[in-house]
C-alpha positions as protocol buffer text, in pm:
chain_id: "A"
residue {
  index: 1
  type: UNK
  ca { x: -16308 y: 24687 z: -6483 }
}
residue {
  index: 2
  type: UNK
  ca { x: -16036 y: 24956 z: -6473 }
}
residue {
  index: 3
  type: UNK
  ca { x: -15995 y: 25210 z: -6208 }
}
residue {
  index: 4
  type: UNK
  ca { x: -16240 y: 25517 z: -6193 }
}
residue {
  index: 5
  type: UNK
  ca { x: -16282 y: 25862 z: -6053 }
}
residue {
  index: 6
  type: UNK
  ca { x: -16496 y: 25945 z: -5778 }
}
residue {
  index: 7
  type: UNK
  ca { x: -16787 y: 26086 z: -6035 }
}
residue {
  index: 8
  type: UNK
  ca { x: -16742 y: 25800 z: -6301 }
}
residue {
  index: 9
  type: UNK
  ca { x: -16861 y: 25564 z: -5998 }
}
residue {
  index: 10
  type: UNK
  ca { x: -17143 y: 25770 z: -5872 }
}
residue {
  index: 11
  type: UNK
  ca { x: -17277 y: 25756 z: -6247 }
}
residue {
  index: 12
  type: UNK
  ca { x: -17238 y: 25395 z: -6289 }
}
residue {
  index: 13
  type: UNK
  ca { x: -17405 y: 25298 z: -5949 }
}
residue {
  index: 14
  type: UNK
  ca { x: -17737 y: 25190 z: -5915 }
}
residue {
  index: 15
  type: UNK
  ca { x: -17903 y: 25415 z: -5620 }
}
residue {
  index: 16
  type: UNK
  ca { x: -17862 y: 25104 z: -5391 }
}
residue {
  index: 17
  type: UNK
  ca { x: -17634 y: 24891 z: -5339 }
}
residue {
  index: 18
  type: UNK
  ca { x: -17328 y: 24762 z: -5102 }
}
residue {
  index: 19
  type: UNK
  ca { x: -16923 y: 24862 z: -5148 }
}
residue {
  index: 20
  type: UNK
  ca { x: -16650 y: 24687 z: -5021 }
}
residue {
  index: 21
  type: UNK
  ca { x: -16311 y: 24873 z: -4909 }
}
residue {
  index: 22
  type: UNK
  ca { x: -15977 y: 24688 z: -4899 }
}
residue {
  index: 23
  type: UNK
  ca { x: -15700 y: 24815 z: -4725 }
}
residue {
  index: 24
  type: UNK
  ca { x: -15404 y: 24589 z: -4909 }
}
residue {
  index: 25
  type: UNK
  ca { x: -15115 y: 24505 z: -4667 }
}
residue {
  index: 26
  type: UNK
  ca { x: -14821 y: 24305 z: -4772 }
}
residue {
  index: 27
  type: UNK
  ca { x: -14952 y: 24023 z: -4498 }
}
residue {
  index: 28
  type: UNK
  ca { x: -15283 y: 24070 z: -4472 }
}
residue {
  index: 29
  type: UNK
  ca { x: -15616 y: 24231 z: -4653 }
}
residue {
  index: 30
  type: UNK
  ca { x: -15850 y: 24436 z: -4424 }
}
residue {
  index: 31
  type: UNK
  ca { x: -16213 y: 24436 z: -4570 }
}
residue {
  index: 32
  type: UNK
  ca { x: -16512 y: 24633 z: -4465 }
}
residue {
  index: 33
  type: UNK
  ca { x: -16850 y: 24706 z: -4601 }
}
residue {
  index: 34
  type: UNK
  ca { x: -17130 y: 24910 z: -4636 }
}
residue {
  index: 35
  type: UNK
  ca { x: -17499 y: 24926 z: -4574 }
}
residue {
  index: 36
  type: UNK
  ca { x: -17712 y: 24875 z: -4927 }
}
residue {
  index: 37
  type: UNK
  ca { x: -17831 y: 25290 z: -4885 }
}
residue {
  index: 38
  type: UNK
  ca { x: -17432 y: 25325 z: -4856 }
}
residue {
  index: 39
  type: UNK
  ca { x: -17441 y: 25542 z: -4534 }
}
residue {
  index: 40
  type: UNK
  ca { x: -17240 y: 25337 z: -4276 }
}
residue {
  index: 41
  type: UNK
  ca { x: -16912 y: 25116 z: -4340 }
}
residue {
  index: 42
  type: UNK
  ca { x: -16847 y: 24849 z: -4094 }
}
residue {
  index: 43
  type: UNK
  ca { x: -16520 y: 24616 z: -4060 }
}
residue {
  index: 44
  type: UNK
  ca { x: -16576 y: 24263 z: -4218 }
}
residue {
  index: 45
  type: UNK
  ca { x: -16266 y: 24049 z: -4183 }
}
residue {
  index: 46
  type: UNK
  ca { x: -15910 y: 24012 z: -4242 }
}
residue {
  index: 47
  type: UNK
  ca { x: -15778 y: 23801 z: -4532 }
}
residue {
  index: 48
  type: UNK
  ca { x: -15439 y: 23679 z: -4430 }
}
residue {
  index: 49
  type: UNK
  ca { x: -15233 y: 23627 z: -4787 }
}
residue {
  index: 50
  type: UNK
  ca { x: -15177 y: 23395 z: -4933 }
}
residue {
  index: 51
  type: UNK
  ca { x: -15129 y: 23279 z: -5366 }
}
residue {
  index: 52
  type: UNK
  ca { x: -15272 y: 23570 z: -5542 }
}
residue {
  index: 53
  type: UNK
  ca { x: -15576 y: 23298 z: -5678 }
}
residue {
  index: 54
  type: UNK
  ca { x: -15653 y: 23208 z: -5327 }
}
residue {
  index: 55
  type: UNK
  ca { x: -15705 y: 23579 z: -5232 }
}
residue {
  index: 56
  type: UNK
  ca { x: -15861 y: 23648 z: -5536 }
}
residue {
  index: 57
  type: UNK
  ca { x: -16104 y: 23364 z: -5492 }
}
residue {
  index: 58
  type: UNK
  ca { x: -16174 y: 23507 z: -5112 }
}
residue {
  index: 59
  type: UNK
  ca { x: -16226 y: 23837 z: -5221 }
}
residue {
  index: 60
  type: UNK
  ca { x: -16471 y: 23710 z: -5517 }
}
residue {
  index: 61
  type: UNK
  ca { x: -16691 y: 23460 z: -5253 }
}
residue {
  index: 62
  type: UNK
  ca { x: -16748 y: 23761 z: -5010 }
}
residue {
  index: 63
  type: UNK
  ca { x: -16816 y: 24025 z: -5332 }
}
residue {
  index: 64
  type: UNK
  ca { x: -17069 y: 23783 z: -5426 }
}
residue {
  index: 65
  type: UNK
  ca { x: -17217 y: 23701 z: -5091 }
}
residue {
  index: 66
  type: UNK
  ca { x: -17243 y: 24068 z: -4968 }
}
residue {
  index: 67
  type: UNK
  ca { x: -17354 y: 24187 z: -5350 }
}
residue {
  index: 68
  type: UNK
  ca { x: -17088 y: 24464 z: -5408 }
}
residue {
  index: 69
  type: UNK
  ca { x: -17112 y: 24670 z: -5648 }
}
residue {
  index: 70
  type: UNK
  ca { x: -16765 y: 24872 z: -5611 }
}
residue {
  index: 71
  type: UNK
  ca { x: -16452 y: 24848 z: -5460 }
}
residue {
  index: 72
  type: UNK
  ca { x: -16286 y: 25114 z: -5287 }
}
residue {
  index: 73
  type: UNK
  ca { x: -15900 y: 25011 z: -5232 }
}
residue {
  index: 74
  type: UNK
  ca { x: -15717 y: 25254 z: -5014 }
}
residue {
  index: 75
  type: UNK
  ca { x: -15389 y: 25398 z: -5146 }
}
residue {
  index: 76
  type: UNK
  ca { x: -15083 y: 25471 z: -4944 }
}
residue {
  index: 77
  type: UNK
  ca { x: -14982 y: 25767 z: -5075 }
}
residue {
  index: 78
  type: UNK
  ca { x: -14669 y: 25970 z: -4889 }
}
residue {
  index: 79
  type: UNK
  ca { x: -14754 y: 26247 z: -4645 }
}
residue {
  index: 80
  type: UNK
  ca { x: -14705 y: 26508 z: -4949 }
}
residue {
  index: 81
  type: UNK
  ca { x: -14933 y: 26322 z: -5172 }
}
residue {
  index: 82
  type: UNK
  ca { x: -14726 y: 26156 z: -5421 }
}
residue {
  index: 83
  type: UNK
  ca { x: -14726 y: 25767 z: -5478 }
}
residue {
  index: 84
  type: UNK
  ca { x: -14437 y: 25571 z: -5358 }
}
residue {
  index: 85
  type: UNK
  ca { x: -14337 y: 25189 z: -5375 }
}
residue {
  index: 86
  type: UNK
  ca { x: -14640 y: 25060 z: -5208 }
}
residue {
  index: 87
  type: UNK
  ca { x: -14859 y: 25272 z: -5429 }
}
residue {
  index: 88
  type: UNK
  ca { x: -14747 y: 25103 z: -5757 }
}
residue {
  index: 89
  type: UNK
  ca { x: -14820 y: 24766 z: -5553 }
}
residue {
  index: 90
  type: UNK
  ca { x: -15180 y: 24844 z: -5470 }
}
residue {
  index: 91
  type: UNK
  ca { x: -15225 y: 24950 z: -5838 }
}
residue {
  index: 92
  type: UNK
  ca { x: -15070 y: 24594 z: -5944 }
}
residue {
  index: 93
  type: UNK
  ca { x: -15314 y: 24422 z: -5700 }
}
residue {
  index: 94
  type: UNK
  ca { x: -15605 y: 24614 z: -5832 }
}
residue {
  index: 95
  type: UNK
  ca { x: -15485 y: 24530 z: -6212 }
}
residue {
  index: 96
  type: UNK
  ca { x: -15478 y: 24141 z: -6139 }
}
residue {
  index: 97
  type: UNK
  ca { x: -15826 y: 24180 z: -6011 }
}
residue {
  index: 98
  type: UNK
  ca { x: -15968 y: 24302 z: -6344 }
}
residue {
  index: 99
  type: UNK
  ca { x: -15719 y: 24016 z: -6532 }
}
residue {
  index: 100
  type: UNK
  ca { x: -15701 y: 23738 z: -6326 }
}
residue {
  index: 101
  type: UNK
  ca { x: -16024 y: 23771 z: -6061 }
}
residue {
  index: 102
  type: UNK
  ca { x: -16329 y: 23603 z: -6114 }
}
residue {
  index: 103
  type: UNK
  ca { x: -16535 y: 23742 z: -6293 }
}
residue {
  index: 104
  type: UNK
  ca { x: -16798 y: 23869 z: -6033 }
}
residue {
  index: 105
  type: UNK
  ca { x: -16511 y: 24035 z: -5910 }
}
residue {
  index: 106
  type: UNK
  ca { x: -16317 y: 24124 z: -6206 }
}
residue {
  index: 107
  type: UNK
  ca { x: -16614 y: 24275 z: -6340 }
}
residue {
  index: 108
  type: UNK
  ca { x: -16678 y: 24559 z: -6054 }
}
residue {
  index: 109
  type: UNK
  ca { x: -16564 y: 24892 z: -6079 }
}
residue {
  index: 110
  type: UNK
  ca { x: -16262 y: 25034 z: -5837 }
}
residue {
  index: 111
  type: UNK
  ca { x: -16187 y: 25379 z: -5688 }
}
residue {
  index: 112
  type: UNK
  ca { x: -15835 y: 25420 z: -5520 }
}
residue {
  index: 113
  type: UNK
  ca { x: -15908 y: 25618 z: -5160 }
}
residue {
  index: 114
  type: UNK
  ca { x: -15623 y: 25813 z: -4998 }
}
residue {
  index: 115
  type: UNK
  ca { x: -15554 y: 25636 z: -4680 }
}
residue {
  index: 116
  type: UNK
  ca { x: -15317 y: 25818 z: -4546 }
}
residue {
  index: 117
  type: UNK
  ca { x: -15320 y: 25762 z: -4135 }
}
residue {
  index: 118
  type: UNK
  ca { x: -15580 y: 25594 z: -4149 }
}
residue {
  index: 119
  type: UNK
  ca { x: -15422 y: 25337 z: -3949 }
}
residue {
  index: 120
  type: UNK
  ca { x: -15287 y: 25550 z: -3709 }
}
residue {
  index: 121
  type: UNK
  ca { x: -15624 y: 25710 z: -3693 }
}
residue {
  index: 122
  type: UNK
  ca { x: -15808 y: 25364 z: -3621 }
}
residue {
  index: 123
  type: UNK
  ca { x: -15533 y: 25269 z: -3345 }
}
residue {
  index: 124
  type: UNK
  ca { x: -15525 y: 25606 z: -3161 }
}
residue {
  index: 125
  type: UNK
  ca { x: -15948 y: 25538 z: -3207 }
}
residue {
  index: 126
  type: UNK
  ca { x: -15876 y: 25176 z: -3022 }
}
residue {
  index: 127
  type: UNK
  ca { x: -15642 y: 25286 z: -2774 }
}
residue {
  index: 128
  type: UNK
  ca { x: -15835 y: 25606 z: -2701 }
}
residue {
  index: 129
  type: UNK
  ca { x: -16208 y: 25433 z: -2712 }
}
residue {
  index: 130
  type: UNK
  ca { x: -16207 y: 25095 z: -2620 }
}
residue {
  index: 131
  type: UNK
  ca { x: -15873 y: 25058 z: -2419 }
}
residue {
  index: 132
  type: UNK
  ca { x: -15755 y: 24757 z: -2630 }
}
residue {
  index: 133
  type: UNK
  ca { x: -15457 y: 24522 z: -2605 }
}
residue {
  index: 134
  type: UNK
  ca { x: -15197 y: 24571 z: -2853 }
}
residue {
  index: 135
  type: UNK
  ca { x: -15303 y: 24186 z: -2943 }
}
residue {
  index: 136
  type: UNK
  ca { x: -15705 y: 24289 z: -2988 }
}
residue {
  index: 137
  type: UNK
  ca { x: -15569 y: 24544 z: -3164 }
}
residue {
  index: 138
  type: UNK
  ca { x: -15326 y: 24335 z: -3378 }
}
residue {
  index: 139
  type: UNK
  ca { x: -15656 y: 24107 z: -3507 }
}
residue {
  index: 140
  type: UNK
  ca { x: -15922 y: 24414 z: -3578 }
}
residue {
  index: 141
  type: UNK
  ca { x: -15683 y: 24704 z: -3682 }
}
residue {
  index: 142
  type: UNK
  ca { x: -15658 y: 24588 z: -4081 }
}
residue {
  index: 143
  type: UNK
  ca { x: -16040 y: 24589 z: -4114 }
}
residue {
  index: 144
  type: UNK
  ca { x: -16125 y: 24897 z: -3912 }
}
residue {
  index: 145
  type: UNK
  ca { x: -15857 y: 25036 z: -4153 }
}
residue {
  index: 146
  type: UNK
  ca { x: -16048 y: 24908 z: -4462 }
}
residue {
  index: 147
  type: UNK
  ca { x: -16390 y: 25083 z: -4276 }
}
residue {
  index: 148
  type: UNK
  ca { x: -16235 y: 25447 z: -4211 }
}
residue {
  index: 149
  type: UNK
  ca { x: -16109 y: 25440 z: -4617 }
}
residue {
  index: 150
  type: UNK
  ca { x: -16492 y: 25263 z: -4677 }
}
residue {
  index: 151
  type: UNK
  ca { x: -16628 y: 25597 z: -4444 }
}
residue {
  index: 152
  type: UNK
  ca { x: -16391 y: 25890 z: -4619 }
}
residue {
  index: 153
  type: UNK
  ca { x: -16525 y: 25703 z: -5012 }
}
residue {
  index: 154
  type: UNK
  ca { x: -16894 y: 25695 z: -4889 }
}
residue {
  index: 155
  type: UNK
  ca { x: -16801 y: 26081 z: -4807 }
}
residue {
  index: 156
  type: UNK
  ca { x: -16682 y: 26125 z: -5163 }
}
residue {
  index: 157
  type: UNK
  ca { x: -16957 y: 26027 z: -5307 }
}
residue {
  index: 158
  type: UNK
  ca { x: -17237 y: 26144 z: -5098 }
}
């Protein structure tokens, strides 16, 4: 399915029913979901990349397991909101979901989510909060990413 606006998606969801958030990283793929009422996001795992099929067979196997019906893929945009290299490669990723994912996955519709900080927000949150290691940080900080853009697209469409 292409990419849609925030108010295309809340028209073509059902009234329940999970989303998944990706924050894409050139190493690794932070995932989070939500609840089925959509009211809470919570970090799921990190994907470490590999082949594009591998990670699109992943990402299908936990669509299908958690019963997603959207994806919300956070987009890096620059500090004065326009799109930049990394940008045009979260589009890509998102366009070789809907042409070469399966076709659970292929299938559901996508919103790109600024995420602007939202790292930085999640690692000031762990250092702040929990007083983690840089290496507990290292192995949670790409899905807690994936659950603050998850939190700001349940916002959107609440």
């Amino acid at each position: 399915m292409p990419i849609v606006e925030f108010p295309e998606l809340k028209a073509l969801l059902v009234r329940d029913g999970r989303l998944m958030a990706l924050d894409v990283g050139s190493k690794t793929i932070g995932i989070a979901t939500s609840d089925a009422l959509r009211m809470l996001a919570t970090p799921l795992t990190t994907l470490k990349r590999g082949k594009l099929a591998v990670d699109l067979a992943s990402l299908g196997e936990l669509t299908a397991k958690h019963q997603i019906k959207a994806l919300a893929v956070g987009l890096p945009l620059n500090m004065d909101g326009t799109e930049g290299p990394r940008c045009q490669s979260i589009r890509q990723f998102v366009a070789n979901i809907a042409n070469h994912g399966p076709p659970a996955l292929a299938a559901l519709p996508v919103v790109l989510q600024d995420e602007r900080l939202s790292t930085a927000a999640v690692t000031r949150g762990m250092i702040d909060d929990y007083d983690m290691t840089r290496a507990k940080r290292a192995e949670r900080i790409d899905a807690a990413a994936a659950a603050w853009i998850l939190e700001s697209a349940l916002a959107r469409l609440r």
